[in-house]
C-alpha positions as CSV (number, residue, x, y, z in Angstrom):
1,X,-53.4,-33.2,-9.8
2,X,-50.4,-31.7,-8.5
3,X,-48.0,-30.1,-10.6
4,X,-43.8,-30.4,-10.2
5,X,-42.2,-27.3,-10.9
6,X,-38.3,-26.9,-10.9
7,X,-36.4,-23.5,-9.1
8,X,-33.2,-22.9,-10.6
9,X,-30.5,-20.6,-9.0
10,X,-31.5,-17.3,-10.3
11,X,-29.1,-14.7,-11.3
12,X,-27.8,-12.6,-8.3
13,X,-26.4,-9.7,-9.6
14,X,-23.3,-8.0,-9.8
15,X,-21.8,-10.7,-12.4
16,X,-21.7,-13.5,-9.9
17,X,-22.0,-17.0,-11.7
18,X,-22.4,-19.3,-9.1
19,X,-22.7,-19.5,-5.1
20,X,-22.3,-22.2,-2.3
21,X,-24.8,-24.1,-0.7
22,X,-24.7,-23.1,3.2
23,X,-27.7,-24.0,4.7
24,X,-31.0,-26.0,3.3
25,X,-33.8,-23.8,5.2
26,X,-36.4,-26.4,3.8
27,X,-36.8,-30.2,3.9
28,X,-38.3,-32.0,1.6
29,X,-42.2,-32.6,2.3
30,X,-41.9,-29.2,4.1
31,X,-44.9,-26.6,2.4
32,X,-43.3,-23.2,1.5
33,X,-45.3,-20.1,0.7
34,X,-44.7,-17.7,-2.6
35,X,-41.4,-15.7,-1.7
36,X,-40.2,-18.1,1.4
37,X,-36.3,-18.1,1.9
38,X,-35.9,-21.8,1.2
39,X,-31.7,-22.1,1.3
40,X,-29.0,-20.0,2.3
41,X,-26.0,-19.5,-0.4
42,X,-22.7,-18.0,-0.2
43,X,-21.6,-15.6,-3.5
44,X,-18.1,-14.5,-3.6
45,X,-19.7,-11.4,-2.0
46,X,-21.9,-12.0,0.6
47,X,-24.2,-14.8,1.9
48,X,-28.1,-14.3,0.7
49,X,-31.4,-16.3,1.3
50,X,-32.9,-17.0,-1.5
51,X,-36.8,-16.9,-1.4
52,X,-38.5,-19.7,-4.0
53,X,-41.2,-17.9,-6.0
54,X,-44.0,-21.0,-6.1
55,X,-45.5,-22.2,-3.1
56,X,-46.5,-26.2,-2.2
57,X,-45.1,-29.0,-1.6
58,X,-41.1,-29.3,-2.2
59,X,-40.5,-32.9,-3.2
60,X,-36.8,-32.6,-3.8
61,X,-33.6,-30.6,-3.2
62,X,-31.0,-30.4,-5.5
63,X,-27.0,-30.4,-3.8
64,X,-25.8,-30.7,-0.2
65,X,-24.7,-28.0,2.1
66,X,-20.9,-27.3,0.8
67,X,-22.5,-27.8,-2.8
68,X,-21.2,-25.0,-5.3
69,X,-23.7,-24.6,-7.7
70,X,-23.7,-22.4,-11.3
71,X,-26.6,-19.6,-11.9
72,X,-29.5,-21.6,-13.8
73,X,-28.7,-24.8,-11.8
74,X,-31.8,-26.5,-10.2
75,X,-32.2,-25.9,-6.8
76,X,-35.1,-27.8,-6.1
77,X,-38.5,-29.1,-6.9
78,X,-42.1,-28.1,-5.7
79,X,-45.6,-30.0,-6.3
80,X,-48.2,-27.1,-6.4
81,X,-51.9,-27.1,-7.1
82,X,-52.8,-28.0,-11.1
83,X,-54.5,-25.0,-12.9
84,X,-58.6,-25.1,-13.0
85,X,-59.4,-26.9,-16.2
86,X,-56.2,-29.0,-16.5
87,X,-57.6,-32.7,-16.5
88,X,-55.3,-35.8,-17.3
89,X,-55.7,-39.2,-17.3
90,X,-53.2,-41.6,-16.9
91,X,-49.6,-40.9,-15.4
92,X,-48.4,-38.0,-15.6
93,X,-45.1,-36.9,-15.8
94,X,-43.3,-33.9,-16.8
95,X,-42.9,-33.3,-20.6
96,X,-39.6,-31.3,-22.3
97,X,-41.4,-28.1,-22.0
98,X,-41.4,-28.2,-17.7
99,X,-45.3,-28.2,-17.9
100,X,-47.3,-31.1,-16.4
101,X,-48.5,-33.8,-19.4
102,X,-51.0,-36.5,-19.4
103,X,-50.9,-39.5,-21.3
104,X,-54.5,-38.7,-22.9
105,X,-54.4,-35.4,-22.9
106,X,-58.4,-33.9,-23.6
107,X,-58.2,-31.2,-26.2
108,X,-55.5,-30.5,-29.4
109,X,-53.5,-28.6,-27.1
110,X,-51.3,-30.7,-26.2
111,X,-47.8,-30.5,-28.6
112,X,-48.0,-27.1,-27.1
113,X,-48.2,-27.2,-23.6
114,X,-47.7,-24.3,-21.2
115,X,-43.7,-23.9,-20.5
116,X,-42.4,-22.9,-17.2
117,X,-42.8,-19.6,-16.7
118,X,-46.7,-19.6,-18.1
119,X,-46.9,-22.4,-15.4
120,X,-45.6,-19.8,-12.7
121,X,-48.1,-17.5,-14.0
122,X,-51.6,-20.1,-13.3
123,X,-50.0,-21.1,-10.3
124,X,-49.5,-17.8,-8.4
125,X,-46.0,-17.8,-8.5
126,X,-44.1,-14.8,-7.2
127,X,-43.3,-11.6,-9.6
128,X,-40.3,-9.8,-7.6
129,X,-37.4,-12.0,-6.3
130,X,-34.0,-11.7,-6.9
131,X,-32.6,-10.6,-10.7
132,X,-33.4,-12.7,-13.4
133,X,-36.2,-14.7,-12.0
134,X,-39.9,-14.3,-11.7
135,X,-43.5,-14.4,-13.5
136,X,-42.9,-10.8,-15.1
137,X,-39.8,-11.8,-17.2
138,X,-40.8,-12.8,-21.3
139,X,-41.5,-16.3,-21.8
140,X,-38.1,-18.0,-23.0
141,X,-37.7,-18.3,-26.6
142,X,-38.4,-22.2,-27.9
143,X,-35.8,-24.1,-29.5
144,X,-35.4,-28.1,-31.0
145,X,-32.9,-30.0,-28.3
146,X,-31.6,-33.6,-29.2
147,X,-34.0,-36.0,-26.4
148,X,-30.7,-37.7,-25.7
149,X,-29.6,-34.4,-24.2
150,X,-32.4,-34.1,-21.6
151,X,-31.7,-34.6,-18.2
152,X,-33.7,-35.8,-16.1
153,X,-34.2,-36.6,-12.3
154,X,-36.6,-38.7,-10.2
155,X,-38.7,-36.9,-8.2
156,X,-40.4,-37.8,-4.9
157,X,-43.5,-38.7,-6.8
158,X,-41.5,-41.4,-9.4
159,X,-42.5,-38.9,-12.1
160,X,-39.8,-37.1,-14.0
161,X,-38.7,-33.8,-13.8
162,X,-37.2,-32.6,-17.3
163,X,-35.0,-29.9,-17.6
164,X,-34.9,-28.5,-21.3
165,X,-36.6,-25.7,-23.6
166,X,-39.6,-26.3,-25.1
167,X,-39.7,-28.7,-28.5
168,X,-41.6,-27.6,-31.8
169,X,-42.4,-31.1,-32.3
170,X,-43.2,-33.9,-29.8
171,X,-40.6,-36.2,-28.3
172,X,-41.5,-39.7,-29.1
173,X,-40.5,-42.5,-25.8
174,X,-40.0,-46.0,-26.6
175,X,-43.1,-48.1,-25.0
176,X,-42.5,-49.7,-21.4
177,X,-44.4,-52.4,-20.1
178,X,-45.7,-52.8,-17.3
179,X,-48.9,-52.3,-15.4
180,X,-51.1,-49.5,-17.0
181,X,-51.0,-46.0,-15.5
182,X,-47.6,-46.9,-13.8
183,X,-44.8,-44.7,-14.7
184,X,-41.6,-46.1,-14.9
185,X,-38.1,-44.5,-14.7
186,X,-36.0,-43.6,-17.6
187,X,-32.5,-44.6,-17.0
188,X,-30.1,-41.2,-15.9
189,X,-28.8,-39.9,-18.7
190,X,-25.9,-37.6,-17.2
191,X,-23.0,-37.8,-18.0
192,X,-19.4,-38.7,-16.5
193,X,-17.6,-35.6,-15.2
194,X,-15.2,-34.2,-16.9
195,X,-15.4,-35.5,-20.5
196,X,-12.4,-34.3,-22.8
197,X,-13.6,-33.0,-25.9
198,X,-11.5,-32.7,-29.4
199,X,-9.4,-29.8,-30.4
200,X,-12.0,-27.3,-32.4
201,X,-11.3,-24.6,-34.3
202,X,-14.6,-23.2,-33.7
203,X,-15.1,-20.6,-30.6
204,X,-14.4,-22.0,-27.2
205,X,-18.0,-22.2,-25.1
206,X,-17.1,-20.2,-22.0
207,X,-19.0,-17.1,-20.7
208,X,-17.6,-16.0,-17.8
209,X,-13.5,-14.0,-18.2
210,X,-13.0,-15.7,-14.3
211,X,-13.1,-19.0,-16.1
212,X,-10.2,-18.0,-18.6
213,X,-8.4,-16.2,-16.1
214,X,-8.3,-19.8,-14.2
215,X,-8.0,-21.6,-17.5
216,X,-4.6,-19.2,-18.4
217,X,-3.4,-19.8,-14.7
218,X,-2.9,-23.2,-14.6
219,X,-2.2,-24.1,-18.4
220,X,-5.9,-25.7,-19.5
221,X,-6.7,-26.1,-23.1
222,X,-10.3,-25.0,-22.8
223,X,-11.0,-26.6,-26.5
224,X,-10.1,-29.6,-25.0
225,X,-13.0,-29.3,-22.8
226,X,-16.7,-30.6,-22.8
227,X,-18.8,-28.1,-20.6
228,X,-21.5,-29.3,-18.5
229,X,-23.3,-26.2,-19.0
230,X,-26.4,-25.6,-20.6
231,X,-25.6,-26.1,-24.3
232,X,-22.0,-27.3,-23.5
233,X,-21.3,-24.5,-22.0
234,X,-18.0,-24.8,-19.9
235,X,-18.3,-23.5,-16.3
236,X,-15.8,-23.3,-13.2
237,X,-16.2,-26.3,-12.1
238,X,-15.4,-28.3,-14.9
239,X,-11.9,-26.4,-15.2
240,X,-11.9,-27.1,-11.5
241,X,-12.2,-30.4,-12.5
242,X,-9.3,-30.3,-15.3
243,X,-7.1,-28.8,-12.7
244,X,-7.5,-31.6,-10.3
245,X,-6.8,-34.2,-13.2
246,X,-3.9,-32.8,-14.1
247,X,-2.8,-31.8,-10.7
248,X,-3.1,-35.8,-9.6
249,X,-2.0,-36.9,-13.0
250,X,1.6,-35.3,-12.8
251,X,1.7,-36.6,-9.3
252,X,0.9,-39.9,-10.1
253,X,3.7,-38.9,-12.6
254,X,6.2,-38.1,-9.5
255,X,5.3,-41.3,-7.4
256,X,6.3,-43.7,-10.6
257,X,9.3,-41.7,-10.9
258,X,10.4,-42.1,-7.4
259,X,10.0,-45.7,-7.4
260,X,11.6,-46.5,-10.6
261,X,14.7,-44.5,-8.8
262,X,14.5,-46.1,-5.2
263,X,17.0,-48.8,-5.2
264,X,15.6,-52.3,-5.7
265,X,16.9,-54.4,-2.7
266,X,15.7,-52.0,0.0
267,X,13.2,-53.2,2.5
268,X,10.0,-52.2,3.3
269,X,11.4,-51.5,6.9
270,X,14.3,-49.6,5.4
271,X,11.8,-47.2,3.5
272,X,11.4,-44.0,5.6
273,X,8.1,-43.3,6.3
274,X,5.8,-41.2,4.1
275,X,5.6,-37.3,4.9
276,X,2.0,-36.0,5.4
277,X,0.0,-34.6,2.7
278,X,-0.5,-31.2,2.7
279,X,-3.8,-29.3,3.1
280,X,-5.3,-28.1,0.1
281,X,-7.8,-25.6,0.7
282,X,-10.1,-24.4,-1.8
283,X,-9.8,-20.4,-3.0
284,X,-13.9,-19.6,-3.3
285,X,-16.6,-17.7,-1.6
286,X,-15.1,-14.4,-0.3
287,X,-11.8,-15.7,-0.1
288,X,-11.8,-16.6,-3.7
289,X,-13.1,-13.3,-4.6
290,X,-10.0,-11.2,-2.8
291,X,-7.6,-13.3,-4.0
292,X,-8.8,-12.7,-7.5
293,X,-9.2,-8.7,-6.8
294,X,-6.0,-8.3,-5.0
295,X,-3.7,-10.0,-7.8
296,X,-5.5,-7.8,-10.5
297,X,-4.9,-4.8,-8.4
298,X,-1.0,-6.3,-8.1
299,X,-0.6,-6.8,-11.9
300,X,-2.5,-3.7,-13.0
301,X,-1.7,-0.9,-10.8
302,X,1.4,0.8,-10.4
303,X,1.6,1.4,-7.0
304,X,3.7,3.1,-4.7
305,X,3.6,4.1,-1.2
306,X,4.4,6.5,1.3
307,X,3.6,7.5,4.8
308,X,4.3,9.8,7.7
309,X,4.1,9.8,12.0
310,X,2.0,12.3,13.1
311,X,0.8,13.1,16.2
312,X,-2.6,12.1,17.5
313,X,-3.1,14.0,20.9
314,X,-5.0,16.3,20.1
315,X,-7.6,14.5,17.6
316,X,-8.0,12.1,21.0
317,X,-8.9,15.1,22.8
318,X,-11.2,16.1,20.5
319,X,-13.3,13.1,20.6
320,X,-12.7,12.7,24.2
321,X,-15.0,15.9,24.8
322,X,-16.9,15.0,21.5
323,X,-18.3,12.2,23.6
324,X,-18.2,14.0,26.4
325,X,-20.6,16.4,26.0
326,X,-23.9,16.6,27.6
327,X,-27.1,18.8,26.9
328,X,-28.0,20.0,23.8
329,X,-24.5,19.4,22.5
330,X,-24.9,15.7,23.6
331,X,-25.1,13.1,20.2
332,X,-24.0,9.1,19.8
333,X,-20.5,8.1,20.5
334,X,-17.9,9.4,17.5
335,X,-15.4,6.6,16.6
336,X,-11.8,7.3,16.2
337,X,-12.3,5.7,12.7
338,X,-15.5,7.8,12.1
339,X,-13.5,11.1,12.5
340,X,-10.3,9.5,10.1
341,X,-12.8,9.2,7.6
342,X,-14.5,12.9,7.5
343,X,-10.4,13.8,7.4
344,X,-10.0,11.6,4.4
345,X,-13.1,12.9,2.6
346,X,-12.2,16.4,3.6
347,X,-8.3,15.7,1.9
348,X,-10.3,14.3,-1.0
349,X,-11.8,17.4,-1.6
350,X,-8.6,19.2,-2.0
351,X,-6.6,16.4,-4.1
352,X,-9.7,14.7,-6.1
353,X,-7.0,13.2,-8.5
354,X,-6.7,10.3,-5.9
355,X,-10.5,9.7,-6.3
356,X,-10.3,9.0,-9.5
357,X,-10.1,5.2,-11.7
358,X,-7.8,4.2,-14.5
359,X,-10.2,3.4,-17.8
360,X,-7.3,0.9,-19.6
361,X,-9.1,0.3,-22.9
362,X,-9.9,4.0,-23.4
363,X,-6.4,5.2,-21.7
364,X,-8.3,7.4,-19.5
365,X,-8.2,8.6,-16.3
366,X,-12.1,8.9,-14.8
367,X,-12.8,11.5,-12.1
368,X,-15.5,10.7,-9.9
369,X,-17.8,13.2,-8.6
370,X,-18.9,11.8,-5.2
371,X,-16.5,9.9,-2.7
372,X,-17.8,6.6,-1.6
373,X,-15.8,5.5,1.0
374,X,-15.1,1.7,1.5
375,X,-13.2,0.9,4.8
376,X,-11.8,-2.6,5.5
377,X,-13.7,-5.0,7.9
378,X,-12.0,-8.6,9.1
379,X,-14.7,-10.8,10.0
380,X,-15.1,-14.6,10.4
381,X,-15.8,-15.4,6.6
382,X,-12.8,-13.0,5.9
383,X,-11.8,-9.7,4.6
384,X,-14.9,-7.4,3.5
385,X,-14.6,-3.8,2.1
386,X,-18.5,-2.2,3.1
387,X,-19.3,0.8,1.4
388,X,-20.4,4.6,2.8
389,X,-22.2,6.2,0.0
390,X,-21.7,9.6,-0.4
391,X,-19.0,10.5,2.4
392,X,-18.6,13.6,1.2
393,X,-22.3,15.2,2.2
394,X,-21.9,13.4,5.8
395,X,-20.3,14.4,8.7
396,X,-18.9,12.8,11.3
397,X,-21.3,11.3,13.3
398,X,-23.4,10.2,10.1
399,X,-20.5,8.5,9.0
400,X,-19.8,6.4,12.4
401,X,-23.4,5.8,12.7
402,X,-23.4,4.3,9.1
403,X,-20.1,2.5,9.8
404,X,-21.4,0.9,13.0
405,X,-24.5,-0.5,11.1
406,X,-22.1,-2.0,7.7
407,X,-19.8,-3.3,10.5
408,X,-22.8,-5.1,12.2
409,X,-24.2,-6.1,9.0
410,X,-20.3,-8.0,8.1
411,X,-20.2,-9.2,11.3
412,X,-23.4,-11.4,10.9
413,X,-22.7,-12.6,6.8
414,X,-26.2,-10.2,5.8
415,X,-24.6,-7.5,3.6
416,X,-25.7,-7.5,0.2
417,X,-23.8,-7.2,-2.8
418,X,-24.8,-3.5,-3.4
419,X,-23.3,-2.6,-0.3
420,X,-19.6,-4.2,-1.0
421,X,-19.2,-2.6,-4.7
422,X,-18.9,1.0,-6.1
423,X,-16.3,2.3,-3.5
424,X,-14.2,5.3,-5.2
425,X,-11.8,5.1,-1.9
426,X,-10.5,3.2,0.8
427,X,-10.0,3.7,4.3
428,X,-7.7,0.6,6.5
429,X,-7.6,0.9,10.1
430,X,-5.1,-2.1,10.8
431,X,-3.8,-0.6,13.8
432,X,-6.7,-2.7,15.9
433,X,-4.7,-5.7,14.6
434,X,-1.8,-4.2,17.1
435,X,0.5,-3.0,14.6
436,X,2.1,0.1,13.4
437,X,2.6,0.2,9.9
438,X,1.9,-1.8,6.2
439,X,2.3,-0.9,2.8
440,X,-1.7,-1.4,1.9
441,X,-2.7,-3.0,-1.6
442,X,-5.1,-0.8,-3.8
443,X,-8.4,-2.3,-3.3
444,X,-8.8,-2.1,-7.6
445,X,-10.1,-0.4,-9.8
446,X,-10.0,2.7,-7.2
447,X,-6.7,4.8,-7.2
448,X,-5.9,4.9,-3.6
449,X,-6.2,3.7,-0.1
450,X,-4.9,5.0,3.1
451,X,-4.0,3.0,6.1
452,X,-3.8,3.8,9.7
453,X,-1.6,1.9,12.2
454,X,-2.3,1.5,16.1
455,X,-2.1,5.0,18.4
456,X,0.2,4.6,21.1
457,X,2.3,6.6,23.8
458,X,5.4,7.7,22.2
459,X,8.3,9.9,22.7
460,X,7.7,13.0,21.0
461,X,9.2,16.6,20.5
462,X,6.3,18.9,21.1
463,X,6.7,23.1,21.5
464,X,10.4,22.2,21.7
465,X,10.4,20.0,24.2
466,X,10.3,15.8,24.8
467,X,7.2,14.8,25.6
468,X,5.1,11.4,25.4
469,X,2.6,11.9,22.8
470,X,-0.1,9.5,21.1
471,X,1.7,8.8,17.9
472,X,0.3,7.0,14.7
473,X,1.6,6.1,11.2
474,X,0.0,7.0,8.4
475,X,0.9,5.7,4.8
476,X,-0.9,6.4,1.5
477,X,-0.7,3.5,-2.0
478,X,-1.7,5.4,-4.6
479,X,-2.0,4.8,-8.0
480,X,1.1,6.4,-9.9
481,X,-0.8,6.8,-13.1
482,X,-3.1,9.2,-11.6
483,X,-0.6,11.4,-10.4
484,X,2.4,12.2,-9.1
485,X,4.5,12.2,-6.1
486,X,3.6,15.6,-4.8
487,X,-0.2,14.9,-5.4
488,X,0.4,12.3,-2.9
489,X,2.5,13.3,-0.1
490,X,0.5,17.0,-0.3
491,X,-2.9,14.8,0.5
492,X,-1.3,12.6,3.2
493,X,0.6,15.9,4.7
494,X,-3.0,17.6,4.6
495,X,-4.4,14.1,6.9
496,X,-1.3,14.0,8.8
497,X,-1.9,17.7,10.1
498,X,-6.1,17.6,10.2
499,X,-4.8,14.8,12.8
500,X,-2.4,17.2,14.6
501,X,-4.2,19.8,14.6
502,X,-8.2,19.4,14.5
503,X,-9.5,22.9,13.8
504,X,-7.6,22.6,10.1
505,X,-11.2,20.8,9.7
506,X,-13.2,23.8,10.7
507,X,-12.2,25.5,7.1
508,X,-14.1,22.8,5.0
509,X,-16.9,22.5,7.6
């Protein structure tokens, strides 16, 4: 017989608690192989396939494309081959436990049947996924659940798919007639969204500081809150969903008010017609995740900026005949960017205060030994900050060739969440965007981030005379608790004249 086994969303590291559903990569009745990417997902990082660790037959899918799902949610269902020497005989269905029961089942073995994961393990399921799933993690701990808390789910089949831990004692059903060896379907048990809870004194069921941050945002009593979580635990959505109540409930509020106010003998004709709702559109996926980073780095960090012109022409000679070169001295093209970069990692070295962090619980400021250079990246799903790792043992053309291929990577939704984290310093090149200058926000919890507006023909006094130079601005947002003033304008004077004058570079090479 086959046997239904559920995939939940596993954990995908770096904190993330849920992701979006982008794109089903399966249907149902389809036959997936151990370790097959079987849906596409959006994290507030990047977008990932997620491979399913059993292989057979999936017999149902779990939330529609636009779906935002928590980690541990089920994702979907898949029938595989019954472990040799697993008989039943009658219908079989799927007990509390996740394993496959029979009515009469042959030996004493069965108040303690196989859970889950053991189930992965006869099956052949996979042993390295993504974190937090996988036949080499420890069997999950058993625990008593209440029966009227078990959710469960048609499947394909008509059997039921249970999601719940494993009971120490057996769950007794009420009988249902019908024709023998017929199952029937329990009625759904789940319940309405949204449920208000009473006040309790007790500790307030919430994991994740993103859903408190939201909670303190927009007023929400969390106590007053039943989570749809595992064990009540309450998630983003259902503040999501408390937001959106009380959002239409004041209103509602507005629309009474307005009417008891309009006068009573006007006409419908006399009314003047209603203005149109405005677009509400929803702050997740990467978009949720800068908003959320750049108001922490605005409420946490003092910043302050400055910035400087300085004159370009010869650093665009330089890589004129960089990429110029043939013979021996020949090598891939050098980006403008790629050589602002080896400058920054070069003024880094001299003024290592701005790479540095702000610990606030320990009140310390944390110096870190290697640069990783993050450099901002507009693409179609948004703002991305990839990540060069160690900048400061690379040169110039390692350091373009590595930004081409994070650039590529953003440009097609593939980088991972590894390559979007652990940046010590940043590195904003908005001048493509056509303009000149900004006052950059500190891409937190780093100390610093220079930005670099567009190069153009200006007029310029050079050796005492007008000329037209190529002319850029350059301004530096620093972190004022790291240092000082001088700290700063000394490292953007040292950029401004690497960029002036080239050879300054030949010192640190």
């Amino acid at each position: 017989m086959a046997q239904v086994l559920e995939f939940k969303l596993p954990d995908l590291g770096e904190g993330l608690t849920e992701a979006e559903i982008v794109r089903w990569l399966v249907e149902v009745g389809d036959v997936v192989a151990i370790d097959q990417p079987v849906v596409e997902v959006e994290t507030a990082k990047a977008m990932v396939e997620v491979p399913c660790p059993y292989g057979g037959v999936v017999t149902a899918r779990f939330g529609e494309e636009g779906t935002e799902l928590p980690v541990g949610a089920p994702l979907l269902t898949v029938a595989v081959g019954a472990p040799e020497g697993l008989e039943t005989s009658g219908p079989v269905t799927q007990g509390p436990s996740g394993a496959r029961n029979g009515s009469a089942p042959s030996g004493p073995s069965s108040p303690s049947s196989s859970s889950g994961s053991s189930a992965t393990e006869s099956s052949g399921g996979s042993g390295n996924v993504l974190v937090g799933y996988g036949t080499g993690a420890p069997a999950a701990r058993r625990r008593r659940i209440r029966p009227d808390r078990l959710d469960r789910t048609p499947t394909l089949s008509g059997a039921l798919t249970v999601e719940a831990a494993v009971p120490e004692a057996p769950v007794s059903e009420a009988p249902v007639s019908g024709a023998p060896g017929v199952p029937v379907p329990a009625a759904s048990s789940t319940a309405a969204p949204g449920p208000v809870a009473p006040v309790s004194d007790g500790p307030v069921p919430v994991v994740s500081p993103l859903v408190r941050r939201l909670a303190r945002q927009h007023d929400i009593d969390l106590r007053r809150l039943t989570g749809s979580g595992p064990d009540g635990l309450i998630l983003r959505a259902d503040v999501d969903r408390a937001i959106r109540q009380a959002e239409e409930a004041e209103a509602a509020k507005t629309r009474t008010a307005r009417a008891a106010a309009a006068p009573t003998g006007a006409s419908p004709a006399a009314a003047s017609p209603a203005a149109p709702a405005a677009e509400r559109i929803p702050l997740r996926g990467v978009r949720g995740a800068v908003a959320d980073k750049l108001s922490r780095s605005r409420t946490e960090i003092p910043d302050a900026t400055c910035w400087v012109d300085a004159d370009a022409t010869e650093l665009m000679a330089v890589r004129a005949a960089m990429n110029a070169a043939t013979g021996p001295s020949a090598g891939p093209k050098v980006s403008v960017l790629a050589l602002l970069a080896r400058i920054c990692t070069a003024a880094l070295a001299r003024f290592p205060e701005l790479n540095s962090t702000v610990d606030t619980e320990a009140r310390e400021i944390v110096r870190l030994p290697g640069v990783h250079l993050g450099f901002a990246a507009q693409t179609e799903r948004g703002l991305v900050v990839p990540v060069v790792r160690d900048a400061h043992t690379r040169n110039a053309e390692s350091i373009g060739a590595e930004i081409a291929r994070l650039t590529e990577l953003a440009r097609t939704g593939k980088l991972s969440p590894a390559q979007l984290t652990g940046g010590t310093f940043t590195l904003n090149n908005y001048g493509v965007f056509g303009v000149d200058g900004s006052t950059p926000i500190i891409n937190h919890p780093e100390a610093a981030m220079l930005g670099v507006g567009r190069i153009m023909p200006k007029p310029w006094v050079h050796q005492g005379e007008l000329a037209v130079r190529q002319v850029v601005q350059l301004s530096l947002t620093f972190d004022h608790r790291v240092c000082d003033g001088g700290t700063a304008g000394g490292f953007l004077r040292y950029v401004a004249d690497c960029v002036e004058q080239p050879a300054v570079l030949l010192r640190t090479l």
